[in-house]
N, C-alpha and C positions, 0 to 999 in steps of 0.2 A: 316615399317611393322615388325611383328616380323616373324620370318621364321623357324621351329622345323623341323630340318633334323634328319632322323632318317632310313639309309642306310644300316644294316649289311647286309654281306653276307659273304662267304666258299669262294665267287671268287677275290682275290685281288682287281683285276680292276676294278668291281663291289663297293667296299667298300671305302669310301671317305680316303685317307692317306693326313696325317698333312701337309703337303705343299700343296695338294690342298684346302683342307679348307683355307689355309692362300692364295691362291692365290685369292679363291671366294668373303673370306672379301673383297680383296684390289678391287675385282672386282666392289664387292655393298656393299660400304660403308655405303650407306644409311637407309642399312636393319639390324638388329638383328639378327643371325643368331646361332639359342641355336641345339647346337649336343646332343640329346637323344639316349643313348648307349644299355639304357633295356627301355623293351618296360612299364614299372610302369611307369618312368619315363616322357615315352613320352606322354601316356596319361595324365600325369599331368599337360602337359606345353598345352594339348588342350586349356584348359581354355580360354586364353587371344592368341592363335595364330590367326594371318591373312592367315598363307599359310604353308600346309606341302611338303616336298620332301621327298618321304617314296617308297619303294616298296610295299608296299601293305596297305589296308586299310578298316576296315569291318564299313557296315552297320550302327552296333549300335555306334559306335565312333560319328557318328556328331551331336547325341545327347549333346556331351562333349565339343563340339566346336562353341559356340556360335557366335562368330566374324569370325569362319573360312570363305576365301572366294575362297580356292580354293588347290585342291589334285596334286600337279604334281608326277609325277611316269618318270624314265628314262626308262621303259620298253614301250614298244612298245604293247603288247599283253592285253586285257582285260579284265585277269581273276581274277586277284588278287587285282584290287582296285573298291571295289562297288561302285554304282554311291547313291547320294545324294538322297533319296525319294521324299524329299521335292523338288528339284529343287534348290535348295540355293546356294550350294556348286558345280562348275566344278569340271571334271577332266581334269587334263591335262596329256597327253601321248606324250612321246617321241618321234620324228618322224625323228632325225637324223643319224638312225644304218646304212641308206642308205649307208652314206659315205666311211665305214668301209665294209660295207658288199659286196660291189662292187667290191673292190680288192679281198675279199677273193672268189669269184666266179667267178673272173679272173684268180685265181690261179688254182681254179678245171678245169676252159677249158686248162689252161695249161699245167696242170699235165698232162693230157691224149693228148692232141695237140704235146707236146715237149716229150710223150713215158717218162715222170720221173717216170712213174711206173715202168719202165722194168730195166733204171737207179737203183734204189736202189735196187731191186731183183739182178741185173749185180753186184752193189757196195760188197752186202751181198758177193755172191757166188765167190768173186774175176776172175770176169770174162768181157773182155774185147770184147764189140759187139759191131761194127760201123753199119754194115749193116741195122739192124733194122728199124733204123730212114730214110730210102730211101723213104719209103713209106708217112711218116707226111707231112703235108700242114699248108699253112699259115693260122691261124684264119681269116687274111684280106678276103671279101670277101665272109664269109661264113653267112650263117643263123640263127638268134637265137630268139628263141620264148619264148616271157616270161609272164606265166599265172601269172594271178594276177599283173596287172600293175598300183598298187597304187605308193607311195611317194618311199616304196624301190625301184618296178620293174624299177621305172623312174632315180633313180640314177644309178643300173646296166646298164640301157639302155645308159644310159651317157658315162660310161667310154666303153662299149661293141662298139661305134659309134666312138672313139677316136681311137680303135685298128683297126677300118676298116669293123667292123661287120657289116652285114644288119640284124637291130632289130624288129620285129614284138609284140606287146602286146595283152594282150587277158584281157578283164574285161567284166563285165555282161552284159553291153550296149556299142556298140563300140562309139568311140572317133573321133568329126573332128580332136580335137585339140592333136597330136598324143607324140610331140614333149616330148624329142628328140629321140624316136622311128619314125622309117618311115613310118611304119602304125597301130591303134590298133584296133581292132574286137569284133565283141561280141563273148560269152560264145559258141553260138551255133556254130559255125565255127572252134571249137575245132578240130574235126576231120581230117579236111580237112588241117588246119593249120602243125596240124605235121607229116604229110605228108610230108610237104615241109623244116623242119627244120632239121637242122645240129645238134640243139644243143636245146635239151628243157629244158626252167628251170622254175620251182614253187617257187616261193614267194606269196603265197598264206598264209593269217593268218587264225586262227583257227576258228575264227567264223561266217565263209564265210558259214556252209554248206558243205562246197565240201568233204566232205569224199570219200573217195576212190574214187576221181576223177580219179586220174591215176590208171587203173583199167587195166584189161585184155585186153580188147579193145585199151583201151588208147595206150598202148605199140605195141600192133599189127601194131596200124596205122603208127608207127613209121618207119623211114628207120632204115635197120640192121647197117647202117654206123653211126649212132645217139648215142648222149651221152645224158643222163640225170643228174638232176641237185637240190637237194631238198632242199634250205636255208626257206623258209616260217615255214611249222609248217606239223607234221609226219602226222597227221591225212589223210591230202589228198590222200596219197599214199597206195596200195595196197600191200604191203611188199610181199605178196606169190607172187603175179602175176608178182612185180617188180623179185624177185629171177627165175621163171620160164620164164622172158625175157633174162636174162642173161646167165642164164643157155645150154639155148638153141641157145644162137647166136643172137635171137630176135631183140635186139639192141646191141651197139657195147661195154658200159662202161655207167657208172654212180656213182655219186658223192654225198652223203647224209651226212650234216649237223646235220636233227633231224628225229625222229623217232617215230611210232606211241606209242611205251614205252620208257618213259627214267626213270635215267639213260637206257641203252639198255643192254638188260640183256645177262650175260655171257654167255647162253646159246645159242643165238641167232643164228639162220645159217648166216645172215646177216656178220660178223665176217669173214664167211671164205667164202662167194660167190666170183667166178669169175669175175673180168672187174669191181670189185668195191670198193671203198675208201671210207673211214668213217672219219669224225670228231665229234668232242661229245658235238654238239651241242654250237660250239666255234665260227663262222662266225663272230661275232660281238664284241668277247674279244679284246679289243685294250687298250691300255695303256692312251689313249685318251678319251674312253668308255664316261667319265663324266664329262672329259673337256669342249668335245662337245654338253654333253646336260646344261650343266651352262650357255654355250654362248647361246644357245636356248631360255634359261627361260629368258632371255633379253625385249622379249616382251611380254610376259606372267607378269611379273614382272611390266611391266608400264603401263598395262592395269589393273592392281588388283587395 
């Protein structure tokens, strides 16, 4: 087959580098594998391709792609590669960030579990405080609720059950098959659910609907000893209601990935709230990033 990769991007890791191209050849030798740098270009090689690997991809394109028989994309979200009208052409979406994305939402319960917030405030201000940490407990043992229990929530859940966590999922229709969560719930049992968690976390993608799921309410229901947790996608979340939970004691900390604007603008109070840590929308940057989804496209590849 012949295969027009055609990957830029602003994020290193994102953007294919010369030794992994050369690893992917040696991977699949049996593929043609043509790097389109400007997008003239790549429209040109449409012609005679059987398979793209492109971050994005419009509509009128598969008019140009006569043999094409299928879109793969390393993104995981939606929005950026239209589907086929005719029905001719899949898409294929990523489904690997799980693996990546687990640790780094291991790292936000431990930020705030192991106090490294107070750590680098103590590192800054050259100031040496044992006392503090009297109070931390062991994740073992604790509760963790994770909306949106598709392919990511189920890898968190994985490594969350290895550290000793008791993990609960929540999806639209609850689950016999829970595994390796202990139990999962429908949508409606929200309420009630985080109630009972330690520790809530949204993996939730963008075109669930659920906007401003985590809402005023949502947080209310929470215990004030509660951390929250946002890697899915901003929309869900209710940014003022999330700021006047924290603000107030409401819950205890919270840990936000993405945000209902990004980039998140500099004016944001978000930035300077209380009991809360920001990353920019990074959960999933690893050096691995496109390792992981080449080894993926393995069977994608021998079913085309």
């Amino acid at each position: 087959m012949k295969l027009v990769l055609s990957l830029p991007h602003s994020i290193r890791a994102f953007e294919p580098q010369p030794e992994q191209l050369a690893r992917w050849r040696a991977r699949y030798p049996q593929h043609d594998l043509v790097v389109a740098r400007e997008e003239a270009e790549f429209l040109k090689h449409l012609a005679d391709a059987d398979g793209v690997l492109v971050w994005r991809f419009a509509e009128a394109w598969y008019q140009l792609a006569p043999r094409l028989r299928f879109v793969a994309t390393p993104a995981a979200g939606r929005e950026k590669v239209q589907p086929d009208p005719s029905g001719r052409v899949r898409a294929v979406h990523g489904s690997f960030h799980g693996k990546i994305m687990a640790e780094s939402l291991l790292g936000m319960l431990l930020f705030f579990a192991r106090r490294f917030d107070l750590a680098s405030a103590d590192q800054r201000a050259r100031r040496y405080e044992r006392d503090q940490y009297s109070p931390t407990r062991r994740l073992a043992g604790q509760r963790a609720l994770i909306v949106g229990y598709g392919a990511l929530g189920r890898e968190c859940a994985r490594l969350l059950k290895v550290v000793g966590l008791h993990v609960v999922g929540v999806k639209r229709q609850a689950a016999v098959d829970a595994a390796p969560a202990d139990a999962v719930f429908a949508l409606q049992e929200l309420p009630r659910l985080l109630s009972e968690a330690d520790h809530v976390i949204s993996t939730l993608p963008a075109d669930t609907g659920t906007d401003h799921l985590f809402d005023e309410a949502a947080f209310a229901a929470m215990r004030p000893t509660a951390g929250f947790y946002n890697l899915g996608r901003g929309n869900a979340v209710d940014e003022a209601a999330l700021l006047r939970a924290l603000s107030t004691g409401r819950i205890a900390h919270a840990f936000l990935d993405v945000f209902e604007r990004e980039p998140l603008p500099a004016d944001s109070p978000l930035w300077n709230a209380p009991n809360l840590a920001l990353t920019p929308h990074a959960s999933a940057i690893n050096a691995e990033y496109l390792d992981l989804w080449v080894e993926e496209l393995a069977g994608v590849l021998s079913e085309a």
